[in-house]
PQR file with spaces between the fields and no chain letter, atoms N, CA, C, O and H, PARSE charges and radii, in Angstrom:
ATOM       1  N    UNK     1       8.203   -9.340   10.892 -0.4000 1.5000
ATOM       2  CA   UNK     1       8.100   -8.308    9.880 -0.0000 2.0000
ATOM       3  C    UNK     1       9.457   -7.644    9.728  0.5500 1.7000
ATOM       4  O    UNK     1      10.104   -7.421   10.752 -0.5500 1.4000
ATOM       5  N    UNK     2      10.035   -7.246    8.319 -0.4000 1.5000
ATOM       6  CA   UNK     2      11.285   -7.068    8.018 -0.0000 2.0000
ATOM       7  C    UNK     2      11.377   -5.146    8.270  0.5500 1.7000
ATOM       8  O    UNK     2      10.779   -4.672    7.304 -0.5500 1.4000
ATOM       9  H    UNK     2       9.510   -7.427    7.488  0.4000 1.0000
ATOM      10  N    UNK     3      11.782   -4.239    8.989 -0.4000 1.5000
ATOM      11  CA   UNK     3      11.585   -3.338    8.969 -0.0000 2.0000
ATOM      12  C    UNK     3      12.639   -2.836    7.329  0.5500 1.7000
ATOM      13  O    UNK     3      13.615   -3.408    6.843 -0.5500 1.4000
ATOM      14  H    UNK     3      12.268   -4.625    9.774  0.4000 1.0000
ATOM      15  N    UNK     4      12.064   -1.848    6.968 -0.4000 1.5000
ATOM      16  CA   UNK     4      12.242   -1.136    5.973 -0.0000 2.0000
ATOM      17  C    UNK     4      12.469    0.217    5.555  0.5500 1.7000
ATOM      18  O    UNK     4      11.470    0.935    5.501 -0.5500 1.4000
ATOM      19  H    UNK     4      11.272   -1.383    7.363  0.4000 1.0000
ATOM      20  N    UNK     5      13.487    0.668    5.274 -0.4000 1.5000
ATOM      21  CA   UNK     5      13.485    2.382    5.328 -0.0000 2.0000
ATOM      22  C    UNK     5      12.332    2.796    4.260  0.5500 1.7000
ATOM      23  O    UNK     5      12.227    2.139    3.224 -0.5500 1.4000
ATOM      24  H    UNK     5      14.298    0.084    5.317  0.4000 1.0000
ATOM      25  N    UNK     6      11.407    3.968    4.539 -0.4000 1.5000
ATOM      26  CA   UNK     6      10.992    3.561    3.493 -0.0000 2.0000
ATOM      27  C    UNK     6      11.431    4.710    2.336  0.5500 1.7000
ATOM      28  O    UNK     6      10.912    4.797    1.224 -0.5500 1.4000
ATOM      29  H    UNK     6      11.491    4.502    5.381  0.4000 1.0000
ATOM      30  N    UNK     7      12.571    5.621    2.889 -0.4000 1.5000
ATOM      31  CA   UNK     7      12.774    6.364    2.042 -0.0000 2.0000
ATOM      32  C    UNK     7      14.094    5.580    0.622  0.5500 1.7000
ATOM      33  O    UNK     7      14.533    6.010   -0.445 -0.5500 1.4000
ATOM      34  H    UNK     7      12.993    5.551    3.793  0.4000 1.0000
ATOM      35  N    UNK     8      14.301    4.206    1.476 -0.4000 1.5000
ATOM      36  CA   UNK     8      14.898    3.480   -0.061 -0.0000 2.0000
ATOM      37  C    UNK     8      13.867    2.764   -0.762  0.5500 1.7000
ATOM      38  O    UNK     8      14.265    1.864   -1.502 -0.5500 1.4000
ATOM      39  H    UNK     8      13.944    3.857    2.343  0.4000 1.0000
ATOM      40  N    UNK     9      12.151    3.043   -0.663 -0.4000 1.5000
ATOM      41  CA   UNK     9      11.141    2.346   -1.430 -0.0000 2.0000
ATOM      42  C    UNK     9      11.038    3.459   -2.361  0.5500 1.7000
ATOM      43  O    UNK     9      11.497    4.588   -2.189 -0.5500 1.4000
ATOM      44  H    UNK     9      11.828    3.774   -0.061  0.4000 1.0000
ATOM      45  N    UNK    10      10.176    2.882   -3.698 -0.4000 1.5000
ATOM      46  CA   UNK    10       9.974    3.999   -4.602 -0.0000 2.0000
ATOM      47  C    UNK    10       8.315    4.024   -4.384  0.5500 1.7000
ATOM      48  O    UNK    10       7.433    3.203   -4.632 -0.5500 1.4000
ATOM      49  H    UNK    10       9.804    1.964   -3.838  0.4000 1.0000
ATOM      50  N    UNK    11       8.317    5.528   -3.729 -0.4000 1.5000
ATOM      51  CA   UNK    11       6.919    6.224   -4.033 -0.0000 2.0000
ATOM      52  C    UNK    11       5.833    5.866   -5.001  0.5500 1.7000
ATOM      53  O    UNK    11       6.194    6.489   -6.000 -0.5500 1.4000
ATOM      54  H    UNK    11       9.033    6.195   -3.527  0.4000 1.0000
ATOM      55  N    UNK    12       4.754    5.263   -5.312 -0.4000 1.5000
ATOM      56  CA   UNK    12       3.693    4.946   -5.800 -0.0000 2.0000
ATOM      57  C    UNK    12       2.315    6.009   -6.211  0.5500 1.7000
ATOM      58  O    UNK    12       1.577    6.149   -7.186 -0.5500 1.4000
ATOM      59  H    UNK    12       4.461    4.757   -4.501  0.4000 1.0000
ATOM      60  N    UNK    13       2.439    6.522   -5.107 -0.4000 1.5000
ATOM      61  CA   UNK    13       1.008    6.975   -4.684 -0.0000 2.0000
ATOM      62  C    UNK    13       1.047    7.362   -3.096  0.5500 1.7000
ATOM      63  O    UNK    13       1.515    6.753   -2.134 -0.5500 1.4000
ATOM      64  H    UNK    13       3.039    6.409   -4.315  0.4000 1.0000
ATOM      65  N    UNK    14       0.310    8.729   -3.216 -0.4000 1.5000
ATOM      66  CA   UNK    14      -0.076    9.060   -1.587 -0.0000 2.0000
ATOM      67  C    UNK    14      -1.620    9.146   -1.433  0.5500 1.7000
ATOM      68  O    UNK    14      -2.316    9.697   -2.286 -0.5500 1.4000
ATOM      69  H    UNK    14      -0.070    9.223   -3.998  0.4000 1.0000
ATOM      70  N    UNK    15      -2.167    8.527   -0.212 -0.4000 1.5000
ATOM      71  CA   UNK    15      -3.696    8.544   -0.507 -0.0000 2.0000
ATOM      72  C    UNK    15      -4.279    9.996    0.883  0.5500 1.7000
ATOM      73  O    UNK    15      -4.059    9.962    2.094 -0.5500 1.4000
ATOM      74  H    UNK    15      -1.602    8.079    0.480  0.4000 1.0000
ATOM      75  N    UNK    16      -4.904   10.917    0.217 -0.4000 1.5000
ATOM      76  CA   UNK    16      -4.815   12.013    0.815 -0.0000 2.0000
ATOM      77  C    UNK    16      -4.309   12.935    0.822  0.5500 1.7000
ATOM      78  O    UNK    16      -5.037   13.864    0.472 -0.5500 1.4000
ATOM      79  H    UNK    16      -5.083   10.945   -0.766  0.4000 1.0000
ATOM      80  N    UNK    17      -2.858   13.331    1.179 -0.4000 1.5000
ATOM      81  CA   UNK    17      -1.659   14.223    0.999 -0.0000 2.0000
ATOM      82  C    UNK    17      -2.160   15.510    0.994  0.5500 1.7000
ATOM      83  O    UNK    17      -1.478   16.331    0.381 -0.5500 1.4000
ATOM      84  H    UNK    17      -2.267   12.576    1.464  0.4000 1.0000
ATOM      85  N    UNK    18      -3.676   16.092    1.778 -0.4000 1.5000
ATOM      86  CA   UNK    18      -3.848   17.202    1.573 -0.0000 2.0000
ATOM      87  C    UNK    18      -3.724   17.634    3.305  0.5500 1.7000
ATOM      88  O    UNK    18      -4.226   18.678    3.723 -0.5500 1.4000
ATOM      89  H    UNK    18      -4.230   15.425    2.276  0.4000 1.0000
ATOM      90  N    UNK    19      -2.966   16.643    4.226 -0.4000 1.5000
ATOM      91  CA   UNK    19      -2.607   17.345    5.353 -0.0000 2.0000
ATOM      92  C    UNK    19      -1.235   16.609    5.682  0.5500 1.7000
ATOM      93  O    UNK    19      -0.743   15.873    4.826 -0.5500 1.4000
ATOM      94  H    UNK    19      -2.558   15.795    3.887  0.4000 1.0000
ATOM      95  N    UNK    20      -0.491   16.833    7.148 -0.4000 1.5000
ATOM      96  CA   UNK    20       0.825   16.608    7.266 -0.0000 2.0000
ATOM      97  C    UNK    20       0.624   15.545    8.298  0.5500 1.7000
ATOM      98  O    UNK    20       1.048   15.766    9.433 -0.5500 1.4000
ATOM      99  H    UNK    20      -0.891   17.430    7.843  0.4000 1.0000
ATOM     100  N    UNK    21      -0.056   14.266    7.994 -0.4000 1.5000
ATOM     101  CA   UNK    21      -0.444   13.856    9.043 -0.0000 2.0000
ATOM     102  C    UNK    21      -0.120   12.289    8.814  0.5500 1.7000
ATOM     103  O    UNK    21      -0.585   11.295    9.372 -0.5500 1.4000
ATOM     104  H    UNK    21      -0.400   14.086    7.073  0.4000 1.0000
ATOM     105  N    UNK    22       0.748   12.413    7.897 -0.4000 1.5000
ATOM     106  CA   UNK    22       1.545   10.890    7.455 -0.0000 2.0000
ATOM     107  C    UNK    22       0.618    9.766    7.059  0.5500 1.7000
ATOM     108  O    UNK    22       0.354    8.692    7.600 -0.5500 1.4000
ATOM     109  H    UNK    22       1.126   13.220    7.444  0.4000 1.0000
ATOM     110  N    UNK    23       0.066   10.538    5.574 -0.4000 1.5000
ATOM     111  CA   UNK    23      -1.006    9.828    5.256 -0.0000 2.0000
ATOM     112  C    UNK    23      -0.203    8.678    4.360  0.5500 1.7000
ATOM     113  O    UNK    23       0.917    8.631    3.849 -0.5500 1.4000
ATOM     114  H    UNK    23       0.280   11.411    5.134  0.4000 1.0000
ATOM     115  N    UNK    24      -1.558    7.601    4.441 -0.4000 1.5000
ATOM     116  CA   UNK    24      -1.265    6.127    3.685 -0.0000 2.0000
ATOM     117  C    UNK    24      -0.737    5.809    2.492  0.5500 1.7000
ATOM     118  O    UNK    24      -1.830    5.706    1.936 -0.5500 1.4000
ATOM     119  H    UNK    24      -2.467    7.639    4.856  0.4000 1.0000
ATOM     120  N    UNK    25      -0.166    5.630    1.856 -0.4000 1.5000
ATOM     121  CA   UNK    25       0.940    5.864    1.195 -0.0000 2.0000
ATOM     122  C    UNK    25       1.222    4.282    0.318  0.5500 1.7000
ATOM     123  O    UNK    25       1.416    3.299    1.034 -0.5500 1.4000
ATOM     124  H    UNK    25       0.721    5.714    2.308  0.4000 1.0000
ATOM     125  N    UNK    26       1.233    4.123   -0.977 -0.4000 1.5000
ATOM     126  CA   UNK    26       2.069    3.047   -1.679 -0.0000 2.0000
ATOM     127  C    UNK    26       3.258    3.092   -2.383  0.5500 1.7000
ATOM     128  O    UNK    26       3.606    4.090   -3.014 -0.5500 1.4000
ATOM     129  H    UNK    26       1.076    4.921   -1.558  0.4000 1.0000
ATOM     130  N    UNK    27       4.022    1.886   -2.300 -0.4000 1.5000
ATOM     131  CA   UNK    27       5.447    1.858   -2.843 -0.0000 2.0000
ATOM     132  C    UNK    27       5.702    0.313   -3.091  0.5500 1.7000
ATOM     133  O    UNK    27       5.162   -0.752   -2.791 -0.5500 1.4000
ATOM     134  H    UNK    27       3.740    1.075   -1.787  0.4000 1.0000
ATOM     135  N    UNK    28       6.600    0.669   -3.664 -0.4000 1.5000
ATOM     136  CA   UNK    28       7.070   -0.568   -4.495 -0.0000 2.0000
ATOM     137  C    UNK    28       8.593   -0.780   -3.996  0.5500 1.7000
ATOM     138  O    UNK    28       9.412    0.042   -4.408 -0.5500 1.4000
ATOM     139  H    UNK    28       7.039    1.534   -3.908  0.4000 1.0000
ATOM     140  N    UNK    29       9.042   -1.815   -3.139 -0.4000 1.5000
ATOM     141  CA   UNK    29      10.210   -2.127   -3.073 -0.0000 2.0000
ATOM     142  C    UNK    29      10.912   -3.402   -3.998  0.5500 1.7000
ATOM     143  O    UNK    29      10.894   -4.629   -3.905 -0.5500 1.4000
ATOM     144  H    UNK    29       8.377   -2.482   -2.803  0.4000 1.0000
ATOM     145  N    UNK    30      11.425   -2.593   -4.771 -0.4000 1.5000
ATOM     146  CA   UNK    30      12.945   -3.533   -5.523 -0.0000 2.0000
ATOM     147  C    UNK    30      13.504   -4.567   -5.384  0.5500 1.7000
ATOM     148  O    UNK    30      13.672   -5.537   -6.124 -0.5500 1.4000
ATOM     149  H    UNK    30      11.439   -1.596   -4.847  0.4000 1.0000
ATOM     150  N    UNK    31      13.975   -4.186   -3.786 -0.4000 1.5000
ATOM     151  CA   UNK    31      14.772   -5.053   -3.429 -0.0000 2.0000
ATOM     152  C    UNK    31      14.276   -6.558   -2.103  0.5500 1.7000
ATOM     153  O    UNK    31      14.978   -7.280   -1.394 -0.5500 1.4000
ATOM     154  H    UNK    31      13.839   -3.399   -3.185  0.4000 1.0000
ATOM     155  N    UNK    32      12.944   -6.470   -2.286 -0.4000 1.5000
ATOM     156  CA   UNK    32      12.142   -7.212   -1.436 -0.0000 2.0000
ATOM     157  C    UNK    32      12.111   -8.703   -2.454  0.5500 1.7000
ATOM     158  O    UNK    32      12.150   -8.771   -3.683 -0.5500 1.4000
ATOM     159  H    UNK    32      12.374   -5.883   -2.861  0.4000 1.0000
ATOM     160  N    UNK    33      12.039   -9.656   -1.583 -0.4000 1.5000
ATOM     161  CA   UNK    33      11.319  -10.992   -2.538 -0.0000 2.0000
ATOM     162  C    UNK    33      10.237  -10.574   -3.499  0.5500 1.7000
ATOM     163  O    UNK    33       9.996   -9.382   -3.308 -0.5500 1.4000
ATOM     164  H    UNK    33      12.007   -9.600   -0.585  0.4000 1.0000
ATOM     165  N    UNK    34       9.589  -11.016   -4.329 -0.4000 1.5000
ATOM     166  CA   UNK    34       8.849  -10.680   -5.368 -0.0000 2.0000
ATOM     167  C    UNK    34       7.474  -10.771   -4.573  0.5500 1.7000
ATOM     168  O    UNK    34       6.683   -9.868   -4.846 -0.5500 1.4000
ATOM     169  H    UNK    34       9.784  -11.984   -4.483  0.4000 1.0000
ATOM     170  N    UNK    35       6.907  -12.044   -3.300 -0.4000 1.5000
ATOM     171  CA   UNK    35       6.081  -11.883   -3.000 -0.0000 2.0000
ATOM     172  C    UNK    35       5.548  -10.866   -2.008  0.5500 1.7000
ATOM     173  O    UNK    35       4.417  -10.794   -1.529 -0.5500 1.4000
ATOM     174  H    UNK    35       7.549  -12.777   -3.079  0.4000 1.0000
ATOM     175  N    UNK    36       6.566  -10.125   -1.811 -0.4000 1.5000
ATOM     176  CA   UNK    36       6.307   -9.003   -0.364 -0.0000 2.0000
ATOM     177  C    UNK    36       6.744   -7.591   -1.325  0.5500 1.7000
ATOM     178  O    UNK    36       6.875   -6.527   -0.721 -0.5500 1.4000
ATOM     179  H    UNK    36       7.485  -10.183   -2.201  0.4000 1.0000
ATOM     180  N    UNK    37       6.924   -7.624   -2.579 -0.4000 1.5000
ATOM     181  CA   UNK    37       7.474   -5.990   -3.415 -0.0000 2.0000
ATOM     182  C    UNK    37       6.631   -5.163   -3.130  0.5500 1.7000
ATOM     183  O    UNK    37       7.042   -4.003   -3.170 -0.5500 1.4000
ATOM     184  H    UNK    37       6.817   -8.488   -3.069  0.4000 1.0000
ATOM     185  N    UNK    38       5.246   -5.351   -2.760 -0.4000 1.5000
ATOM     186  CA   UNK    38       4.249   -3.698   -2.744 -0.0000 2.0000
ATOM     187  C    UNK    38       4.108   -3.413   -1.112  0.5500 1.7000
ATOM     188  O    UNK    38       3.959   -4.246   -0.217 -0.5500 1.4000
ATOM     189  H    UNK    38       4.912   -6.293   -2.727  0.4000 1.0000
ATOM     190  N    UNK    39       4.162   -2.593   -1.057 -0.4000 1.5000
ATOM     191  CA   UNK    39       4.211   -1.806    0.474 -0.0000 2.0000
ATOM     192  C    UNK    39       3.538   -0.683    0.608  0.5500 1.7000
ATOM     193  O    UNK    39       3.916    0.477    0.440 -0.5500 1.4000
ATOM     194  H    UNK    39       4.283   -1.917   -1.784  0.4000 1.0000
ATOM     195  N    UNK    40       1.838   -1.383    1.131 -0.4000 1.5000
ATOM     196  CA   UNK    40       1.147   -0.044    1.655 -0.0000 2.0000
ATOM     197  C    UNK    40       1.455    0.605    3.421  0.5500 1.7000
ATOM     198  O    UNK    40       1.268   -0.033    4.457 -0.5500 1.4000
ATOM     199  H    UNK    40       1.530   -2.325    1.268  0.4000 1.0000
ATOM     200  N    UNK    41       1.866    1.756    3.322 -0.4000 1.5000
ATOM     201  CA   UNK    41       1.730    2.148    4.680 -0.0000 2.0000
ATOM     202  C    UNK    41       0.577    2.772    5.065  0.5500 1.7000
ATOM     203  O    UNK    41      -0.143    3.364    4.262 -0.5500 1.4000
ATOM     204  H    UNK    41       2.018    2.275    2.480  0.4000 1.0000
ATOM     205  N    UNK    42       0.272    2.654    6.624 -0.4000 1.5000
ATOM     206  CA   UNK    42      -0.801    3.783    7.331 -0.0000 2.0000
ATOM     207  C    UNK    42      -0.663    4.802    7.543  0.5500 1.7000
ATOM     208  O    UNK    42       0.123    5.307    6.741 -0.5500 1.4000
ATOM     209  H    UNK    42       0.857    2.173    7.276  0.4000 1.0000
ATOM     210  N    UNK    43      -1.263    5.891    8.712 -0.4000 1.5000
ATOM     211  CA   UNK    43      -0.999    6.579    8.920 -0.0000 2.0000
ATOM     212  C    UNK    43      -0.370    6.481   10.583  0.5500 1.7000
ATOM     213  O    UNK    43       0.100    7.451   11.178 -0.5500 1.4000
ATOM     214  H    UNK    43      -1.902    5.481    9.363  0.4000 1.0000
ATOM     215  N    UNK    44      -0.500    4.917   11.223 -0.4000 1.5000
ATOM     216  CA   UNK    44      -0.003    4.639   12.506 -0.0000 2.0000
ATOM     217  C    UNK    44       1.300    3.852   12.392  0.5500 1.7000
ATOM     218  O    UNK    44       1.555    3.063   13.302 -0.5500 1.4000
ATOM     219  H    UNK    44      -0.882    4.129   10.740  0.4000 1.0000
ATOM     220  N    UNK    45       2.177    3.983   11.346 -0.4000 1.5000
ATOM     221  CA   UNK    45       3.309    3.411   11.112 -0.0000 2.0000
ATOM     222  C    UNK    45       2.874    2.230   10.970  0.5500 1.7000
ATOM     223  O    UNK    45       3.524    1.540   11.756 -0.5500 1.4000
ATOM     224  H    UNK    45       1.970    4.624   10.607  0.4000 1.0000
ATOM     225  N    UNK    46       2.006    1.477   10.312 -0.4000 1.5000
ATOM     226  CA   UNK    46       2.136   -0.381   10.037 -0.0000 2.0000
ATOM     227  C    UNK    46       1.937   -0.080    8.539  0.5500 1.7000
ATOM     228  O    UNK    46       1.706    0.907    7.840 -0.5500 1.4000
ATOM     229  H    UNK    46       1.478    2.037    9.674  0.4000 1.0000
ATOM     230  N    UNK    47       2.153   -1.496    8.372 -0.4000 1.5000
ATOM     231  CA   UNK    47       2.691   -1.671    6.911 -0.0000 2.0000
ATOM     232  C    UNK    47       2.172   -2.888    6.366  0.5500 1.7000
ATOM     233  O    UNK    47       2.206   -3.741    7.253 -0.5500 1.4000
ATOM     234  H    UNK    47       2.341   -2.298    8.941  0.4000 1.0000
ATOM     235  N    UNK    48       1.712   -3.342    5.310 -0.4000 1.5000
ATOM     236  CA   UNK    48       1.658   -4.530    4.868 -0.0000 2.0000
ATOM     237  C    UNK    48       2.045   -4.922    3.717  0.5500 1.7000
ATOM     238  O    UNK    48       2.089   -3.992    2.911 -0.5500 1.4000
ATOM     239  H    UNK    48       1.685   -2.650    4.589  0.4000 1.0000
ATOM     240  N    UNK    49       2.365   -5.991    3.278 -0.4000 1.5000
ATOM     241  CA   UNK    49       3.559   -5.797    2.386 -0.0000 2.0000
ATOM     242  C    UNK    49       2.712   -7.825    1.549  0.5500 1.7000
ATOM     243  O    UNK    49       2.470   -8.957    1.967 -0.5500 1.4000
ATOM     244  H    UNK    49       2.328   -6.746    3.933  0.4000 1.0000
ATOM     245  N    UNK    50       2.603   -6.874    0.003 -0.4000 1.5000
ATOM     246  CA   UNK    50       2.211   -8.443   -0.757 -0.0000 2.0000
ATOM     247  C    UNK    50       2.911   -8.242   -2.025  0.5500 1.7000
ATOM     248  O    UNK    50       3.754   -7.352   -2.140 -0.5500 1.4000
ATOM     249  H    UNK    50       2.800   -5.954   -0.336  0.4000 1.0000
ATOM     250  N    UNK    51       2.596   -9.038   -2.993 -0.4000 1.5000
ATOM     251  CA   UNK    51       2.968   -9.545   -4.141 -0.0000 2.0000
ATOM     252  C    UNK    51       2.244   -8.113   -4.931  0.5500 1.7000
ATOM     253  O    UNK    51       1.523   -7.257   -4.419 -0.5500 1.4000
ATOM     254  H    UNK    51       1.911   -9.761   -2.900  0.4000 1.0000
ATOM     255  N    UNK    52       2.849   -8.255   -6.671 -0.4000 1.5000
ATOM     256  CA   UNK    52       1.908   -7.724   -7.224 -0.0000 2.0000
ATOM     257  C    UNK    52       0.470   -8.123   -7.786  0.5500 1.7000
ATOM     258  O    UNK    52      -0.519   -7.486   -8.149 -0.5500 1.4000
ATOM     259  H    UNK    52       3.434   -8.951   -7.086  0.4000 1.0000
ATOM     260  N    UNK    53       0.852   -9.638   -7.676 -0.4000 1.5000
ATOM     261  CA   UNK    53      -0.279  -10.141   -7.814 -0.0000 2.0000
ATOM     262  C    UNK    53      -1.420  -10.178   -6.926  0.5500 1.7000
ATOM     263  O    UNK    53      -2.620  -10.102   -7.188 -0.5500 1.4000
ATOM     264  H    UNK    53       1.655  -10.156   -7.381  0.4000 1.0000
ATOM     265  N    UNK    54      -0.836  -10.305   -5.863 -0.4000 1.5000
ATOM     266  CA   UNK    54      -1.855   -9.944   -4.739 -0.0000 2.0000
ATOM     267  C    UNK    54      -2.384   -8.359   -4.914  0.5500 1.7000
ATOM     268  O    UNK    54      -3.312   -7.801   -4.329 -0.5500 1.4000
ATOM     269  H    UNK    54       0.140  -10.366   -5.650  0.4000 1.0000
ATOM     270  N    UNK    55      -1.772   -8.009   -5.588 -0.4000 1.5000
ATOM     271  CA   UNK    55      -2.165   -6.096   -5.595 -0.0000 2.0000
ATOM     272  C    UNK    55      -3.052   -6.040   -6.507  0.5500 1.7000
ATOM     273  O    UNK    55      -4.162   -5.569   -6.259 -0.5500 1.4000
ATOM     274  H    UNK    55      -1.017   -8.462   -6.064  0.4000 1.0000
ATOM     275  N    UNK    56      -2.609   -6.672   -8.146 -0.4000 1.5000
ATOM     276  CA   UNK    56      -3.395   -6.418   -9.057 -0.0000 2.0000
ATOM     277  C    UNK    56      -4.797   -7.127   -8.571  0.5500 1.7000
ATOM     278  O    UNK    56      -5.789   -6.614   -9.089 -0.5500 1.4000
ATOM     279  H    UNK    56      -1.707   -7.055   -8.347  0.4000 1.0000
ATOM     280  N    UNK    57      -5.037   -8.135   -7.734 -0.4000 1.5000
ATOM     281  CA   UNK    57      -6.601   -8.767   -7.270 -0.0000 2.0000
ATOM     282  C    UNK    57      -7.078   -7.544   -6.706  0.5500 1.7000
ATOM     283  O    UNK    57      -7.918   -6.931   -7.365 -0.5500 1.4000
ATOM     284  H    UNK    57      -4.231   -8.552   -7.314  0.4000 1.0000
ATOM     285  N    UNK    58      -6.666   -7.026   -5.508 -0.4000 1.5000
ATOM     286  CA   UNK    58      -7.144   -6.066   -4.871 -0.0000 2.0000
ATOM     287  C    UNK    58      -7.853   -4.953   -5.783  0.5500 1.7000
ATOM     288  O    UNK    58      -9.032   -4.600   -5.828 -0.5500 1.4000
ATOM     289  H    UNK    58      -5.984   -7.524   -4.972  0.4000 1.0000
ATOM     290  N    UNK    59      -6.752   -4.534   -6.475 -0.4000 1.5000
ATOM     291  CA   UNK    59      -7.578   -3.502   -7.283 -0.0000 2.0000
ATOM     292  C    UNK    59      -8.713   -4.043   -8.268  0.5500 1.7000
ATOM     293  O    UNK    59      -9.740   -3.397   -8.475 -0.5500 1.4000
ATOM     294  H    UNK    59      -5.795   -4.820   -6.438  0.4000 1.0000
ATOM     295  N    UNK    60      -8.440   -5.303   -8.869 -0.4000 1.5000
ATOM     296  CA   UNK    60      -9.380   -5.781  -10.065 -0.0000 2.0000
ATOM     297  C    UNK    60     -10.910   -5.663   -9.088  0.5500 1.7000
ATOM     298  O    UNK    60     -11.952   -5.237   -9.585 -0.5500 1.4000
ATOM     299  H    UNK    60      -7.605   -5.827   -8.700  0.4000 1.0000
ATOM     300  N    UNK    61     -10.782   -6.183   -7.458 -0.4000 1.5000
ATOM     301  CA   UNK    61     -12.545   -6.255   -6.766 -0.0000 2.0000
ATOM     302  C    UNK    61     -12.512   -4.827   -6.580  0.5500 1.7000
ATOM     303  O    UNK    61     -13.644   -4.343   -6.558 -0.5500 1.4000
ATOM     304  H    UNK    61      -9.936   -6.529   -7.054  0.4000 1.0000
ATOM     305  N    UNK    62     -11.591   -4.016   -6.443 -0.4000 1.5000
ATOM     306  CA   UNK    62     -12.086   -2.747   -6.209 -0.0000 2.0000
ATOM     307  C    UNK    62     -12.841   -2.055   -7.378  0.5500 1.7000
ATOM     308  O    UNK    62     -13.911   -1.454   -7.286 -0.5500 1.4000
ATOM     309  H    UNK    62     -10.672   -4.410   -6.461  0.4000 1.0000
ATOM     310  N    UNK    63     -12.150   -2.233   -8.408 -0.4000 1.5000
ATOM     311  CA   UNK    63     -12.807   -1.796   -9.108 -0.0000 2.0000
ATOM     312  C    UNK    63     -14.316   -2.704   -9.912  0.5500 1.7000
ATOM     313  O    UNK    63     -15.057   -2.269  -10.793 -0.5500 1.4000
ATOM     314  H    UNK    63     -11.281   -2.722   -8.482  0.4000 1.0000
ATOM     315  N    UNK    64     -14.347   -3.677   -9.402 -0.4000 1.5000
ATOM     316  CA   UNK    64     -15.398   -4.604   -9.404 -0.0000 2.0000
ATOM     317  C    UNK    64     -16.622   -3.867   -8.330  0.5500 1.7000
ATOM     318  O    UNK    64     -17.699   -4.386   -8.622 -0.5500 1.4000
ATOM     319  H    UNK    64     -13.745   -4.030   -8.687  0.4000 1.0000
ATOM     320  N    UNK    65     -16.752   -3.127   -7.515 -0.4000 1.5000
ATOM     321  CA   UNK    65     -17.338   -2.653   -6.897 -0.0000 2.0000
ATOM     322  C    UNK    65     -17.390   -2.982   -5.414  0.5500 1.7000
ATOM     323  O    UNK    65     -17.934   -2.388   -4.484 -0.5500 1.4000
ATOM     324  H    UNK    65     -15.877   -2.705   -7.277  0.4000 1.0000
ATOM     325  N    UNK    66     -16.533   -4.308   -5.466 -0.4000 1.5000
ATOM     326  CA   UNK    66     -16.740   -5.256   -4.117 -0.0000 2.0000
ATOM     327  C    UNK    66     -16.336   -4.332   -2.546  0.5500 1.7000
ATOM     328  O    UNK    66     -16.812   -4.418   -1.414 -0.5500 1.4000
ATOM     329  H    UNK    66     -16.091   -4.791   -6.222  0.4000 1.0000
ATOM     330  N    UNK    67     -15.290   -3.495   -3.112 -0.4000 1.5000
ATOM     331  CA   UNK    67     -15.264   -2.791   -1.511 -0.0000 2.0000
ATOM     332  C    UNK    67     -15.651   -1.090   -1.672  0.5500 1.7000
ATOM     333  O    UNK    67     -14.934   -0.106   -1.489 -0.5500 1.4000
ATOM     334  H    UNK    67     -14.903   -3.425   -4.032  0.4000 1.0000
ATOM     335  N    UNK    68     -16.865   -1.180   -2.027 -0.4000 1.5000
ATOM     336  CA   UNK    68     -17.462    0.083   -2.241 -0.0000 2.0000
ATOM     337  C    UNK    68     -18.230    0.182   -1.008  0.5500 1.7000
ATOM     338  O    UNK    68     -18.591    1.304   -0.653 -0.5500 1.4000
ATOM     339  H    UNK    68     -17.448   -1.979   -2.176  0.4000 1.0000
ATOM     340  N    UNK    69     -18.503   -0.744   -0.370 -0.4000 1.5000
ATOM     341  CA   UNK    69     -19.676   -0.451    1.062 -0.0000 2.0000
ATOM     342  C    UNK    69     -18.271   -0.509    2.409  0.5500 1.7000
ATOM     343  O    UNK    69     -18.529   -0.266    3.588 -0.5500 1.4000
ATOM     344  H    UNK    69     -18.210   -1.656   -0.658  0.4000 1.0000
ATOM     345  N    UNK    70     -16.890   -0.859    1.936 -0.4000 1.5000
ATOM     346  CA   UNK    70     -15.986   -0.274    3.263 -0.0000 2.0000
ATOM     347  C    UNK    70     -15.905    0.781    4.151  0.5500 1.7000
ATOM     348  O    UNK    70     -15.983    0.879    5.376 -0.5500 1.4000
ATOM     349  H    UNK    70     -16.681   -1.056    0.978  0.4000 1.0000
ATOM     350  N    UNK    71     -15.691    1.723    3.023 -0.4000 1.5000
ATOM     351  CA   UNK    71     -15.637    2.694    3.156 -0.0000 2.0000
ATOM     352  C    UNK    71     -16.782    3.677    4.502  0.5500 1.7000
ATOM     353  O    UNK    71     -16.429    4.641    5.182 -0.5500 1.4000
ATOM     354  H    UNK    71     -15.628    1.644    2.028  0.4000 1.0000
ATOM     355  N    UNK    72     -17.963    3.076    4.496 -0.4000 1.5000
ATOM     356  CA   UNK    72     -18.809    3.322    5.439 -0.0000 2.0000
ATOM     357  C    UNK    72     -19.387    2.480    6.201  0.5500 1.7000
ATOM     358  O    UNK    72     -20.561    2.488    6.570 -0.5500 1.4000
ATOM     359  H    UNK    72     -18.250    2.293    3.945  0.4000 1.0000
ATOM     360  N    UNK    73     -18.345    1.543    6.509 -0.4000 1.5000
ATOM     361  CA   UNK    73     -18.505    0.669    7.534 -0.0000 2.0000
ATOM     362  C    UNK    73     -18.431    0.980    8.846  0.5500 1.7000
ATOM     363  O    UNK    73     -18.592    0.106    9.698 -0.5500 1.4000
ATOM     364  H    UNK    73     -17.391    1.537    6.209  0.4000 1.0000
């Protein structure tokens, strides 16, 4: 895994942000190969890093309903 500053990624989205507790977080790096450009972080410092295409699937089942029962797993 390529470590990454992530303050040279551009900010996306913060998921939570209503405490200081280094919540999960998306970004888009630039300067990455095209198949690793989106970069979600946790809140335990890991990272995973795909395509946008791989991103736009994710969201298309999410919003398909498919990971609506995760959440209370």
């Amino acid at each position: 895994m390529t470590t990454t500053n992530v303050s040279a990624l551009q900010s996306v989205a913060t998921f939570c942000g209503n405490c200081n507790c280094g919540c999960p977080q998306l970004f888009v790096d630039p300067a990455a190969p095209v198949d690793r450009r989106i970069v979600l972080t946790d809140d335990f410092g890991q990272r995973v890093q795909m395509s946008a295409d791989q991103f736009a699937s994710l969201i298309e089942e999410a919003r398909a309903g498919k990971l609506d029962g995760v959440a209370t797993a």
